[in-house]
FIKE-102914 format. One record per residue (C-alpha): residue number from 1; residue in three letters; x, y, z. Coordinates in steps of 0.25 Angstrom, whole numbers, always signed. Layout:
<recs>
<k: NUM; r: ALA; X: X; Y: Y; Z: Z>
...
</recs>
This chain:
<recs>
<k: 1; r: UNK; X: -108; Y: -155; Z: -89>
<k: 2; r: UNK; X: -96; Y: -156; Z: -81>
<k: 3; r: UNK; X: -95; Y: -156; Z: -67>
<k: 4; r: UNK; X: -81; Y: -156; Z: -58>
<k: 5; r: UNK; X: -81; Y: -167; Z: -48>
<k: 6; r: UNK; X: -71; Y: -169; Z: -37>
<k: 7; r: UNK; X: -69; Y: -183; Z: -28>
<k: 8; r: UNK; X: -60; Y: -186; Z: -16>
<k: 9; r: UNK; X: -62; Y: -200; Z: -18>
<k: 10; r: UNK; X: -49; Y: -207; Z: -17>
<k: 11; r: UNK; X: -55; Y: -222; Z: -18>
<k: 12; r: UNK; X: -68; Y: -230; Z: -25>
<k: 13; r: UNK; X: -81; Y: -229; Z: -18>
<k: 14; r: UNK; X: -86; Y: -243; Z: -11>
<k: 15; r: UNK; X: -100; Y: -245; Z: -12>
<k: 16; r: UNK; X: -110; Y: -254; Z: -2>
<k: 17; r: UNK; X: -125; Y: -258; Z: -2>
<k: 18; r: UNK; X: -129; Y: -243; Z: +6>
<k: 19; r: UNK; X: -123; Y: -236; Z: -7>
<k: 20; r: UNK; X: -133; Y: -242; Z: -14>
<k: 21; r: UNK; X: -147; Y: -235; Z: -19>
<k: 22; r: UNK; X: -163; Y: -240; Z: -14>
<k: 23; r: UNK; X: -163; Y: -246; Z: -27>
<k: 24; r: UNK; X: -149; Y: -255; Z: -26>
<k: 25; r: UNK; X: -142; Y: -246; Z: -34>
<k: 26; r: UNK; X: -129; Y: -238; Z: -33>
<k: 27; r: UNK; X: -130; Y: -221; Z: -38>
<k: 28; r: UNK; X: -115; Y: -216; Z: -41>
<k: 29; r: UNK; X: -114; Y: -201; Z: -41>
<k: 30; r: UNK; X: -106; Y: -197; Z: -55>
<k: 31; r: UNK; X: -110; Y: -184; Z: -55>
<k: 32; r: UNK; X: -100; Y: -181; Z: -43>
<k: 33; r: UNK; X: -109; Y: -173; Z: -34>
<k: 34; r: UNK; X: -114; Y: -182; Z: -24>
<k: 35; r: UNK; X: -110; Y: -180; Z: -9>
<k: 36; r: UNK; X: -111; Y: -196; Z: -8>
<k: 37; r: UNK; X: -104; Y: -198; Z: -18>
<k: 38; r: UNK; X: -99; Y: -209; Z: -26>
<k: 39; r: UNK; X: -114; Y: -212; Z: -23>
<k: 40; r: UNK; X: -125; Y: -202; Z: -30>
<k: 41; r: UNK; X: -133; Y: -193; Z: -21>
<k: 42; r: UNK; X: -141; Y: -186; Z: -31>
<k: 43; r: UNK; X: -132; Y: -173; Z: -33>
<k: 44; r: UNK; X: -131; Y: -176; Z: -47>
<k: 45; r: UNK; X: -145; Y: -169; Z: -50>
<k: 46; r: UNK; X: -137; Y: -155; Z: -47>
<k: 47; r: UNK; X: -131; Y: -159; Z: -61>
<k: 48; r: UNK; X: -145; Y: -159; Z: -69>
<k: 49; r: UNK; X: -143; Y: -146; Z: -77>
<k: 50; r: UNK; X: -127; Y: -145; Z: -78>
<k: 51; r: UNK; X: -125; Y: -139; Z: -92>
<k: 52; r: UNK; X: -118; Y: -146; Z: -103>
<k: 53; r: UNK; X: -102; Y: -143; Z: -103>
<k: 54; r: UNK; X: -102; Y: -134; Z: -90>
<k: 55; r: UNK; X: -93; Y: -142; Z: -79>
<k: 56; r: UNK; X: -99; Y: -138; Z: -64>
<k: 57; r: UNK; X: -94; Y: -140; Z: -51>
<k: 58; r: UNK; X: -103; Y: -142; Z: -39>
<k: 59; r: UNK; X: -100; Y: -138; Z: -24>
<k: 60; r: UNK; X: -100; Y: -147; Z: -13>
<k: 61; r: UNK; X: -114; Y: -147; Z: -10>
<k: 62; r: UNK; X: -117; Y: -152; Z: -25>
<k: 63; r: UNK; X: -127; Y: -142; Z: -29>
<k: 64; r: UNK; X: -120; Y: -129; Z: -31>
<k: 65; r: UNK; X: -112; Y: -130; Z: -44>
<k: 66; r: UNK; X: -105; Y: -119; Z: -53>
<k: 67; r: UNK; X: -99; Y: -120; Z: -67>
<k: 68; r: UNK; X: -84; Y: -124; Z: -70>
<k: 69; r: UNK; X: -78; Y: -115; Z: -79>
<k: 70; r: UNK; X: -66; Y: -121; Z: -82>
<k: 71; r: UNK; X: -57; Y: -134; Z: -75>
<k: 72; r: UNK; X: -42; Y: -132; Z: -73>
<k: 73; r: UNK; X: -35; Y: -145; Z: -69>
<k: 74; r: UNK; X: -23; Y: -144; Z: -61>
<k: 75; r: UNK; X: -9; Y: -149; Z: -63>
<k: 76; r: UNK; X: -6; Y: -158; Z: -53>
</recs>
């Protein structure tokens, strides 16, 4: 499974003690879909049953998604 990801981030994310979990530790979203993001909120369990090989985009709201059928990348 694939999925197409897009970030406006434009310098490294600083983190402090309030980032950090109950438990002291630190969650960091990889699977690009959290609202809170760099920090995990939980929006990877919309991923659970992504197929094998299939690349999915998700909208905004990080629940609706639909199949990529093919990428095109430009020339720029």
């Amino acid at each position: 499974m694939a999925r197409e990801v897009r970030h406006e981030a434009t310098a490294p994310a600083v983190f402090d003690e309030s980032d950090l979990a109950e438990d002291g530790k630190l969650f960091i979203c990889r699977c690009g879909l959290s609202s809170e993001g760099p920090l995990c909120d939980g929006s990877h369990r919309a991923t659970e049953d992504e197929a094998e090989g299939v690349v999915y985009r998700y909208d905004a709201d990080g629940e609706s998604r639909r199949i990529v059928e093919a990428l095109e990348l430009s020339e720029e």
